[in-house]
C-alpha positions as CSV (number, residue, x, y, z in Angstrom):
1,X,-32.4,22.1,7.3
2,X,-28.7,21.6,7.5
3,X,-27.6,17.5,6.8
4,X,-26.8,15.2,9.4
5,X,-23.0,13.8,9.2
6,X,-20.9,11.2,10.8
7,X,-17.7,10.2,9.9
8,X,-16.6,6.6,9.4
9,X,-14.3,4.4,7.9
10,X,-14.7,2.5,4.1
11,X,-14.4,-1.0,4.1
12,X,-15.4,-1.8,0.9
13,X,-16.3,-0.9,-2.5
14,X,-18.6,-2.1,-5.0
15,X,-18.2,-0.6,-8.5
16,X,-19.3,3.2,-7.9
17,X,-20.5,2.6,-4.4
18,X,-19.0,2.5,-0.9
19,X,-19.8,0.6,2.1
20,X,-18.3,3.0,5.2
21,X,-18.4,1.8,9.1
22,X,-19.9,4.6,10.7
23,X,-18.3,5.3,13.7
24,X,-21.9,6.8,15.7
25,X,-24.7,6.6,13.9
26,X,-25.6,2.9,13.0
27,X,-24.0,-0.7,14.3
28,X,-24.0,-1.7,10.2
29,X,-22.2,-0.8,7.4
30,X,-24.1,1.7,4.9
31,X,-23.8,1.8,1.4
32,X,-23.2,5.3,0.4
33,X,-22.4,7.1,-3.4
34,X,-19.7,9.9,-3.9
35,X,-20.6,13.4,-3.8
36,X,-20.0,14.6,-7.9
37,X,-17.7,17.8,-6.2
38,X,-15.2,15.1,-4.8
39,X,-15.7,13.5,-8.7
40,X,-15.0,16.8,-9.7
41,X,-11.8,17.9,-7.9
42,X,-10.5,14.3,-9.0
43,X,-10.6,13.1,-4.9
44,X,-10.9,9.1,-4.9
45,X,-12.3,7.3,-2.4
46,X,-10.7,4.0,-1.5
47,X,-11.0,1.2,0.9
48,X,-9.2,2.2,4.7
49,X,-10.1,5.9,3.8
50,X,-11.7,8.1,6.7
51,X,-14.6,9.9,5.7
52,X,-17.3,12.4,6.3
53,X,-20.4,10.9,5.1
54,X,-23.6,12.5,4.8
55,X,-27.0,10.2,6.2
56,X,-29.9,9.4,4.5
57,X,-33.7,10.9,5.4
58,X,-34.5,7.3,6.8
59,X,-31.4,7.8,9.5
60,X,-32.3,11.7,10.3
61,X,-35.4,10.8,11.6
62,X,-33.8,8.9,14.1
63,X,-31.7,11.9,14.8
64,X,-32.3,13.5,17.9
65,X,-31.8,17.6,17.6
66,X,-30.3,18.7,20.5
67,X,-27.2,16.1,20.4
68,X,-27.2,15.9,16.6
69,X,-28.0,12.1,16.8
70,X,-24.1,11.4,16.8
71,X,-23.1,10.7,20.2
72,X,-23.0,7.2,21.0
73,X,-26.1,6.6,19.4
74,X,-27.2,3.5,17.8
75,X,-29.9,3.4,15.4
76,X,-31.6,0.7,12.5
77,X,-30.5,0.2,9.3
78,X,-31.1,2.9,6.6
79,X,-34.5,2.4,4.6
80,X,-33.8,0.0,1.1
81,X,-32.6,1.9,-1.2
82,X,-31.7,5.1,0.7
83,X,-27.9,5.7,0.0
84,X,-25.5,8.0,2.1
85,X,-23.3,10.5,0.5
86,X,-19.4,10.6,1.1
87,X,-18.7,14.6,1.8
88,X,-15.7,14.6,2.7
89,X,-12.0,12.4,2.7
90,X,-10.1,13.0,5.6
91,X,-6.1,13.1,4.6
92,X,-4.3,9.8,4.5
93,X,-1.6,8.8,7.1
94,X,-0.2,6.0,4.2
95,X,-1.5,5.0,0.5
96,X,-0.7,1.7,-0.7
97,X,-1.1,1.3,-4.9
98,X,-1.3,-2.3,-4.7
99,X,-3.3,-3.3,-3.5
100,X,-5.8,0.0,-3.0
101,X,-5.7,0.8,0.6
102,X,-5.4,3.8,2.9
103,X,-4.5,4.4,6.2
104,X,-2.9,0.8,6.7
105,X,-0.9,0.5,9.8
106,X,0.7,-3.4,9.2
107,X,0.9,-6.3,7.1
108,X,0.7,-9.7,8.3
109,X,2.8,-12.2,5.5
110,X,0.7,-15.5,5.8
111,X,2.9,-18.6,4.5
112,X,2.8,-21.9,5.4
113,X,5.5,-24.6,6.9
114,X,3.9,-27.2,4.8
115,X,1.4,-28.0,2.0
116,X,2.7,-26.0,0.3
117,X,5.9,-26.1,1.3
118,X,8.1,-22.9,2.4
119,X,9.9,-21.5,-0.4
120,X,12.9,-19.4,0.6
121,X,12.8,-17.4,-2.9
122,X,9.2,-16.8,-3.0
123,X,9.2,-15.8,0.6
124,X,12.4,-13.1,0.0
125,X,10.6,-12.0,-3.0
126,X,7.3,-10.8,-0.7
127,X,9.5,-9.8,2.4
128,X,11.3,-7.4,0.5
129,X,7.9,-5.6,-1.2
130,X,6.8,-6.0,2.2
131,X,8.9,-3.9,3.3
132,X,8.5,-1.4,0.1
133,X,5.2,-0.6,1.4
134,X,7.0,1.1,4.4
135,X,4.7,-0.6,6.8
136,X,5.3,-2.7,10.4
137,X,5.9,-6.7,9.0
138,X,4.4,-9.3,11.0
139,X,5.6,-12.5,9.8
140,X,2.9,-15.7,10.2
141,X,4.1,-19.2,9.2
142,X,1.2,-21.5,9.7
143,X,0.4,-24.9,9.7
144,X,3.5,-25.5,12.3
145,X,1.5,-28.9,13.2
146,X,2.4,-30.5,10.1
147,X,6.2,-30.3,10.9
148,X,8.5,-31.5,13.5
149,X,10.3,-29.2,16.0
150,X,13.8,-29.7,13.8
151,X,11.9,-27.7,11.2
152,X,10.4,-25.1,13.4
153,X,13.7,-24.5,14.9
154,X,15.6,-24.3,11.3
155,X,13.3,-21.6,10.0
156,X,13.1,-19.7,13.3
157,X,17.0,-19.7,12.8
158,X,17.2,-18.7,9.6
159,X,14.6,-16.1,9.1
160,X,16.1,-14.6,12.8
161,X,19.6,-13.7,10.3
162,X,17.1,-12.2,8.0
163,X,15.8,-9.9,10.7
164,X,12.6,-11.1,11.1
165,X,10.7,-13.3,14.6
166,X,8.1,-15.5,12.7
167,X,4.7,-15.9,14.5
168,X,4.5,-19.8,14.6
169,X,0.6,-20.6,13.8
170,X,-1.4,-23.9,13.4
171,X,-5.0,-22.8,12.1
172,X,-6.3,-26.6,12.5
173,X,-5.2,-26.7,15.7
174,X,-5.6,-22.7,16.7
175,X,-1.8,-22.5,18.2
176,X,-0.7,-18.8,18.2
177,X,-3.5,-16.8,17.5
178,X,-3.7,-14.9,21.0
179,X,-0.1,-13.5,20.3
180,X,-1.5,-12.3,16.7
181,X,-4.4,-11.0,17.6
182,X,-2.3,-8.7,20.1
183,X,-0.5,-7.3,17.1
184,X,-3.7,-6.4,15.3
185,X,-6.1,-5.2,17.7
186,X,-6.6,-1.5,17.5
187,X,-5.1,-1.4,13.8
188,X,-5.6,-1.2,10.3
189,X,-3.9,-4.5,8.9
190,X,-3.5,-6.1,5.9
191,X,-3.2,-10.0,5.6
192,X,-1.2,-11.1,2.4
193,X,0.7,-14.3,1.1
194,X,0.8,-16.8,-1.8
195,X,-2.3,-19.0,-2.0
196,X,-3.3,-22.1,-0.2
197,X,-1.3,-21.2,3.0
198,X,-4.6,-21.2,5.2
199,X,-5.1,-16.9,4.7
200,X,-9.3,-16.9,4.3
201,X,-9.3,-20.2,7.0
202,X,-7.0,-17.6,9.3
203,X,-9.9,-15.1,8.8
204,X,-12.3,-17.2,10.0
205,X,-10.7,-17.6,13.3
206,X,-9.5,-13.7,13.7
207,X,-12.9,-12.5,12.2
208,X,-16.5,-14.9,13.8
209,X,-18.9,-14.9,11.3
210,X,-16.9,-13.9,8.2
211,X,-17.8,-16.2,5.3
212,X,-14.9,-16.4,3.3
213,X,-14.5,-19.2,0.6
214,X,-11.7,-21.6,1.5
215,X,-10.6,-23.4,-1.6
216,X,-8.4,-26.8,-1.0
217,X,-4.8,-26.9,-2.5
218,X,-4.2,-27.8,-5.9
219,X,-2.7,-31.9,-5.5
220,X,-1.1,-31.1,-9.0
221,X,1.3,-28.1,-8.0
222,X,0.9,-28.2,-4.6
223,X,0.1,-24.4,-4.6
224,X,-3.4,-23.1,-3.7
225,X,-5.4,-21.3,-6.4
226,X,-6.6,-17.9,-5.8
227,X,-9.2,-17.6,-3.7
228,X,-10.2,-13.8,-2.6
229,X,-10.5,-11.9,-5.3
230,X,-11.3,-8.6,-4.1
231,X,-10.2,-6.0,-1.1
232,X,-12.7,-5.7,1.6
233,X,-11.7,-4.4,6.0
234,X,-13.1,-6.7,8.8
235,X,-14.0,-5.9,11.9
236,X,-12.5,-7.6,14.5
237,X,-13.9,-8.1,17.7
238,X,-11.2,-6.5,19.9
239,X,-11.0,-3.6,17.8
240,X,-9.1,-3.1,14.8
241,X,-9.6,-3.6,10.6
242,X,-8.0,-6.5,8.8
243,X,-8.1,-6.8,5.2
244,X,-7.4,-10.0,2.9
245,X,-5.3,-8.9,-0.2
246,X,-5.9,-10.9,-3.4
247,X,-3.3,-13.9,-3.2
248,X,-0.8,-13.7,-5.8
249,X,2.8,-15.7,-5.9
250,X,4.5,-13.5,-7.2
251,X,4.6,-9.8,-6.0
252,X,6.1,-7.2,-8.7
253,X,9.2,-5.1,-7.2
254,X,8.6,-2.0,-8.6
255,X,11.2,-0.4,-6.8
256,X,14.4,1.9,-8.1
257,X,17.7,-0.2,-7.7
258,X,19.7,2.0,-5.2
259,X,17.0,1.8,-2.5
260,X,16.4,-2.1,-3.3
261,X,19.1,-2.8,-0.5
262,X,17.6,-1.0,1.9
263,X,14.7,-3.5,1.9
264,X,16.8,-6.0,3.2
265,X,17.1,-5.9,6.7
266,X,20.7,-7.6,6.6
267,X,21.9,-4.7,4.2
268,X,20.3,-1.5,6.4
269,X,22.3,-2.9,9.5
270,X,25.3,-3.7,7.0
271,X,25.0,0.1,6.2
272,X,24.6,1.6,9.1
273,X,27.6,3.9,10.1
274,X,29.3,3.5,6.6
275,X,29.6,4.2,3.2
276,X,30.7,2.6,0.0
277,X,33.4,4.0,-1.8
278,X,31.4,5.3,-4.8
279,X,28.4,7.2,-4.1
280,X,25.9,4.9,-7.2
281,X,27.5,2.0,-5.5
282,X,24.5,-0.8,-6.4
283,X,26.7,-3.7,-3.9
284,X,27.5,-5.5,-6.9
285,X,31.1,-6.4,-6.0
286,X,32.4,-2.7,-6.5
287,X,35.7,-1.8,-4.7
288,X,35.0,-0.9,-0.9
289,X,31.7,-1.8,-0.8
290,X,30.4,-1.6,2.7
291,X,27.4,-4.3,2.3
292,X,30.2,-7.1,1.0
293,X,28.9,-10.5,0.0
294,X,29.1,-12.5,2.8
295,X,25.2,-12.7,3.9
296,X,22.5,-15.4,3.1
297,X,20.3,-13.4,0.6
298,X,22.9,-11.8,-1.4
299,X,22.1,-13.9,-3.8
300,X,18.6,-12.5,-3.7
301,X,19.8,-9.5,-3.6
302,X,21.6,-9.9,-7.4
303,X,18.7,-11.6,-8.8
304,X,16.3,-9.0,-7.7
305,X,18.4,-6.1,-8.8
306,X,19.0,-7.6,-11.9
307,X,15.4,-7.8,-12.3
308,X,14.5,-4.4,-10.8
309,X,17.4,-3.0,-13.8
310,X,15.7,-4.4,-16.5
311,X,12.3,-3.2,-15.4
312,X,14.0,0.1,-15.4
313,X,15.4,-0.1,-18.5
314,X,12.2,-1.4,-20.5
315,X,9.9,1.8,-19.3
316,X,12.8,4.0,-20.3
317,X,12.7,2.8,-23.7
318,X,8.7,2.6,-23.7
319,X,8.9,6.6,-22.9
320,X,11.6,7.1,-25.6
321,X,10.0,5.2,-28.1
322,X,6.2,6.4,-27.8
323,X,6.5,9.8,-26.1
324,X,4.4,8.4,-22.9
325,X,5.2,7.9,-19.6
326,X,3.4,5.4,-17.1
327,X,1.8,6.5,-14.3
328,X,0.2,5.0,-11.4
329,X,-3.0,6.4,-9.9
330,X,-4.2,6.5,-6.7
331,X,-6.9,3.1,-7.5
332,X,-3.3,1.2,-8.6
333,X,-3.8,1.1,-12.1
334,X,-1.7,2.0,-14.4
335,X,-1.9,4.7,-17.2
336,X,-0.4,6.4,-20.1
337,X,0.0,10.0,-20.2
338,X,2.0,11.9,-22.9
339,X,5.3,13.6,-22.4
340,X,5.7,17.2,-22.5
341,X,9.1,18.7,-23.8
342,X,11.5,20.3,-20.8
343,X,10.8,23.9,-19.9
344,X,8.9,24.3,-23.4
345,X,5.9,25.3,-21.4
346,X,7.3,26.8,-18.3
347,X,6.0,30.5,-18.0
348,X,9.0,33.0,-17.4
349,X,8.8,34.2,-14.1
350,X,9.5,38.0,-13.5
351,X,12.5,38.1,-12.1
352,X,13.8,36.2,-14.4
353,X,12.6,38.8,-17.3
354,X,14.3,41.5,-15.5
355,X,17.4,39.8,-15.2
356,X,17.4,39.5,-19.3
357,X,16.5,43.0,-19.7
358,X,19.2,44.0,-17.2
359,X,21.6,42.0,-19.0
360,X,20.5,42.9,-22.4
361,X,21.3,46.8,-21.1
362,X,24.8,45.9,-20.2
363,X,26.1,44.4,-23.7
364,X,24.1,47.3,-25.4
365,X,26.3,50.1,-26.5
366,X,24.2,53.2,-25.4
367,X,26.7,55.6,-27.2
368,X,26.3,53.9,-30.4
369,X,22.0,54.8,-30.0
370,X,22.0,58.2,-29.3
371,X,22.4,58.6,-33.2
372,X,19.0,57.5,-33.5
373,X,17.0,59.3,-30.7
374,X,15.1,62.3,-31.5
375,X,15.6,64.8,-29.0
376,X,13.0,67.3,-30.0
């Protein structure tokens, strides 16, 4: 009896196991394992991911034969304890490291106006890995009721030389969330920002039903704590995936330093048409520079290049002093894996074997080992 499939989307994951929105077959998520040849090949399964997952006997029997039970078909919930099996992982149209996610088409930077306050320098710092993920930005600044319009306007200003159009949101009062739920209908999107901006409360809103815990801001720092601690997709209920991203306040640039000024908006437009003098140019003040100095975040700039150097500089020792390099796998976690000497196990490849024979010939006196040969 050949298995009944449908493809869906995972949305979560739970140590070895998967919950995956089918698309077809059932209206609620089902809980499926991974098949050991995916294990096998080394094929990971992560959260966003497209897959072909394989139903359980307690969904077949719902199946009808002659349409293969997939066509707009709605059926219950599988039987407790009966698990699909991923089959299959459909290629990925983006991979983000960290956190985990395929096939994400956006992220949405949550950050708040007040309580906690906006803080130009964090805000830079998570625009600019934003923007490392190679994703659309969507820029939210909530909790606009808490300040006057002098403020608004200030901000809308400033981030407006940045190259970004904030999305002014008030979550108590529910201001601005038709014009973001336009940008993330129909998409994959991730929501991300420091904590205690109003991210899980936001959720709420965008997502009916969702229970997500809503911690209140620290009174001490003034900065939320963390509050989601995993990454899970919602549905939401004009089509469309949103996932909340772990809140951290201070995103890693794991960049390399001569594509660090193409993050910046203000330093792709600076560069557009022109070149600096020297080719390795890293805008630092060299001779004929074509990004100059003369912007708001250059000072940004410096500071996160400086940081981005010595970041650079500590895993080249690491790999010089232990013979290991780091390497970051497709789950986002780091790892270890020795380093192997260069070309010392490179095969020789024909060609190349007949170009030493061939040369060997030519410096070889022929005269000189006729001598030896026995002619009869």
């Amino acid at each position: 009896m050949a298995k009944v499939t449908d493809d869906g989307t995972v949305i979560a994951i739970q140590a070895n196991y998967y919950w995956v929105r089918l698309q077809n077959v059932t209206s609620e998520p089902l809980l499926c394992t991974r098949r050991t040849r995916l294990k096998k090949v080394g094929q990971k399964v992560m959260v966003g991911d497209q897959v072909r997952v394989e139903l359980p006997p307690s969904l077949q029997l719902f199946i009808d034969g002659n349409d293969n039970g997939t066509k707009n078909r709605k059926v219950p919930l599988a039987a407790e304890g009966d698990l699909g099996a991923i089959a299959k992982v459909y290629p990925r149209r983006t991979v983000l490291e960290r956190p985990p996610v395929a096939n994400a088409e956006q992220i949405c930077l949550v950050f708040s106006l007040a309580d906690p306050p906006l803080e130009e320098w964090q805000l830079s710092r998570f625009l600019v890995q934003a923007e490392a993920t190679g994703l659309e930005i969507s820029l939210c600044l909530n909790k606009q009721d808490l300040v006057d319009e002098t403020e608004v306007d200030h901000w809308g200003h400033r981030l407006g030389a940045w190259g970004y159009t904030p999305i002014l949101l008030s979550v108590q009062n529910r201001w601005g969330l038709e014009k973001l739920q336009r940008k993330l209908t129909r998409r994959i999107s991730l929501m991300a920002g420091p904590s205690g901006v109003g991210k899980s409360s936001l959720i709420n809103l965008l997502v009916p039903g969702v229970e997500q815990q809503v911690k209140k801001v620290s009174g001490k720092l003034r900065k939320g704590r963390h509050t989601t601690r995993h990454v899970e997709l919602f549905d939401l209920p004009d089509g469309g995936l949103l996932a909340d991203t772990p809140g951290f306040n201070q995103p890693d640039l794991a960049v390399e330093p001569s594509q660090l000024i193409n993050l910046f908006p203000e330093g792709r437009q600076r560069l557009q048409g022109r070149e600096c003098f020297f080719k390795d140019c890293l805008h630092r003040g060299e001779p004929d520079c074509a990004v100059g100095q003369n912007w708001e975040r250059y000072e940004h700039y410096l500071t996160f290049l400086e940081e981005v150097l010595a970041r650079q500089s500590l895993e080249q020792q690491r790999e010089t002093d232990t013979g290991l390099k780091t390497k970051t796998g497709s789950d986002g976690q780091e790892y270890d894996e020795p380093k192997l000497e260069t070309k010392k196990y490179r095969r020789h490849s024909r060609r190349q074997e007949h170009q030493e024979l061939q040369s060997y010939c030519e410096q070889t006196d022929l005269n000189s080992l006729q001598g030896n040969w026995d002619w009869e």
